[in-house]
C-alpha positions, 0 to 999 in steps of 0.5 A: 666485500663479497658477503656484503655485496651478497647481503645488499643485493638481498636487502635489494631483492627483498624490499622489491618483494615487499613493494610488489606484494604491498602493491597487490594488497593495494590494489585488491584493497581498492577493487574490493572497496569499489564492489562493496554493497552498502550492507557490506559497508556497514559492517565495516563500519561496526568494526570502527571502535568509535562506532562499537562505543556509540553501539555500546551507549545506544544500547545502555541508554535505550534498552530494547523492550518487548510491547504488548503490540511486537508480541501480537505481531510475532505470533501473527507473523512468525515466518520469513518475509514471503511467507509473512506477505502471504499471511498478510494477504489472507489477513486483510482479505479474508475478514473483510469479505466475511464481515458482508454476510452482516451487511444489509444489502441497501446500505448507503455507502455514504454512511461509512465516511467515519470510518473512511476517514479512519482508514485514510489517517492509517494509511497516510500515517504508515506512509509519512511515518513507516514508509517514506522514512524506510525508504530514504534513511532506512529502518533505526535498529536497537542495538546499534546506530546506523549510517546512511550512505548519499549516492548520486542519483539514489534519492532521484530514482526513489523519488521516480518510483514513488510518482509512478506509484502515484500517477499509475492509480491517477490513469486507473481512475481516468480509465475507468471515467472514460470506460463510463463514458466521463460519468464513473469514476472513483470518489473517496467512497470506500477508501483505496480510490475503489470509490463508489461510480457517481455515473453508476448510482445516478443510474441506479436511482434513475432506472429506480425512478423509470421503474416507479413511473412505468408502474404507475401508468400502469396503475392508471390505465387499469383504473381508466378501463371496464370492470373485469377487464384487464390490460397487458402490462406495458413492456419496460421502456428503452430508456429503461432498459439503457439504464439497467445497462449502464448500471450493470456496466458501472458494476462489472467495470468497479470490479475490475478496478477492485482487482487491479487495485487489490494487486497494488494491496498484494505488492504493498504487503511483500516490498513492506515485508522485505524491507522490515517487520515492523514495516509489514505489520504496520502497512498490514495494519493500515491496509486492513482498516482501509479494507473494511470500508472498501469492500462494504462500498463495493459490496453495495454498489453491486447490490445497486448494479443488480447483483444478489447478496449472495453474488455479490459477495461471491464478486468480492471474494473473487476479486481477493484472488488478485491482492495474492497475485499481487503479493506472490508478484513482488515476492517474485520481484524481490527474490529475483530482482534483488535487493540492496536493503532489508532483510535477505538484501542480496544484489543481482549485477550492477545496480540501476543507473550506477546506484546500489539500487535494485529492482526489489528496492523500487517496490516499496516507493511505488506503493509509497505513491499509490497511498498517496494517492489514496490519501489524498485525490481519492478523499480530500475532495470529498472532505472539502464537500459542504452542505447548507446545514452550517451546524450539522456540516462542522459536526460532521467534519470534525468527526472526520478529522477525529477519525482521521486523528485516531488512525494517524494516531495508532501508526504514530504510536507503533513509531515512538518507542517507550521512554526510558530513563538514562543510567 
């Protein structure tokens, strides 16, 4: 009797040991669960053998190939994010500015409307097909599938940043219409809502105008004296002078916005780099096109602010240094800002407003709702705009719309990949 109250009491001791340590297991299970990552999520995930069987078929089914394009982008970009970013930015800055040295100093902005609607097609093809997908579902990888996790308020938030993208560039150009006295602003002029002032070249040919007029009362107040006599030159009337101003105004204010904007092209190349590679080159793609027209616009509105060739494109180079600014801004903010996606996703405390969510994460909407914009208020407007000429007008915008086509065209072929033939 006593060696089996001696074994019952055992039995006792131990299934209450097992119940405290199953019940520490439990516990430790669910405060672990709760402080999971959405990464750290999805590697739990692979390890379900339904997932490592659709893994397995994805990767029979859909081979991963190297094109022509990926090996162009891994030689340009062989580094980390921040030092792709850098790369990126030196990229769509350095050509552009050098390719003014070809530029005559009277082009005509408006020239460049092809090759603005080019621009345009890239950028909302990167947006719509590149960024907003990243941005909400994430980036497809090849070998294996991938699940999205739906968290209260996520989707809201993204939402949020990319209209603060959006109404940002919207206060830039108001501010930049007040600055000018309600006559600046920016058109779709050369891309980027870095439009050519209206307020500016209306000055530019009203001071041309004033000039031609003072010179020929001149003429005629020589011609109405003696012979051998000589009069003084008249002094430049007031008006005039106003006008040299304003014009003056309209170009030092357009490089201010230049600057502010080429931030936003800065932070747009590091958050696209930190989400994906294949993210940074397309957006470097999409912004390199835009800048090209950008800067031939900006180049010839100093010119017709009274800046030399030379100056000028001293002007433009300078207001390069700000999309660096803008890119070392968002590698500080997705170093130490974290992030809960992309590549080196590492999480700094609590999320934004209860979601995973960091603040690295809110850079890519941001500049989601800046190319919006450009794509949208700062050329539609312009595209709508019609003259008397019914035939040389339908011409002209179906070489828009082609162009437009062409640049959509190229972002939307970097997303499709090549077909295969099942196995």
């Amino acid at each position: 009797m006593a060696s089996r109250a001696r074994a019952v009491l055992l039995a006792i001791v131990f299934l209450f040991l097992v119940y405290q340590v199953a019940a520490v297991i439990l516990e430790k299970d669910n405060v672990s669960i709760g402080q999971l990552t959405p990464g750290e999520i999805e590697e739990k995930l692979q390890e379900c053998p339904l997932v490592q069987s659709l893994n397995a078929h994805k990767v029979s089914t859909h081979p991963q190939t190297s094109s022509v394009t990926s090996r162009v982008f891994s030689v340009l970009f062989p580094g980390s994010p921040a030092v792709n970013a850098l790369l990126a930015t030196l990229y769509i800055s350095g050509p552009p500015n050098f390719l003014l040295a070809l530029c005559p100093p009277n082009i005509d902005p408006s020239s460049l409307s092809v090759m603005v609607a080019f621009a345009v097609g890239g950028l909302l093809g990167d947006t719509l097909f590149h960024l907003l997908p990243e941005i909400f579902l994430g980036e497809v990888e090849p070998d294996r599938v991938k699940f999205v996790m739906v968290e209260p308020n996520k989707n809201l938030l993204l939402g949020v940043a990319i209209m603060v993208g959006f109404v940002t560039f919207v206060a830039m150009d108001k501010g930049l219409r007040i600055a000018t006295g309600g006559n600046g602003g920016h058109d779709h002029g050369h891309g980027h809502a870095h439009g050519k002032i209206e307020g500016g070249e209306k000055a530019a040919a009203s001071a041309v105008a004033s000039g031609s007029e003072v010179r020929a009362k001149q003429e005629a107040a020589r011609q109405r004296k003696p012979n051998g006599t000589t009069t003084a030159p008249e002094p430049t009337s007031i008006a005039e002078k106003e006008v040299n101003a304003s014009v003056k105004l309209g170009g030092y204010l357009n490089l201010i916005a230049d600057f502010t904007h080429n931030i936003t092209d800065g932070l747009a190349l590091s958050s696209s780099f930190y989400a994906s590679p294949t993210i940074g080159a397309t957006t470097t793609v999409a912004v390199f096109f835009h800048e090209i027209p950008h800067e031939v616009g900006d180049f010839a509105l100093l010119v017709q602010s009274g800046f030399s060739k030379r100056k000028a494109m001293g002007a433009q180079f300078l207001t390069a240094v700000g999309a660096f600014l803008g890119t070392c801004i968002g590698i500080a903010v997705q170093e130490f800002g974290g992030s809960s996606s992309g590549l080196g996703a590492e999480v700094h405390g609590p999320g934004l407003f209860g979601t995973s969510l960091q603040w690295g994460d809110m850079l890519l909407p941001f500049t989601a709702g800046t190319f919006l914009y450009v794509g949208t208020v700062a050329v539609i407007p312009e595209m709508l705009e019609t003259g008397p000429e019914k035939g040389k007008e339908f011409r002209k915008t179906l070489t828009q719309f082609s162009a437009m086509a062409a640049g959509a065209g190229i972002m939307l072929a970097y997303v499709i990949p090549p077909c295969t033939q099942d196995t």
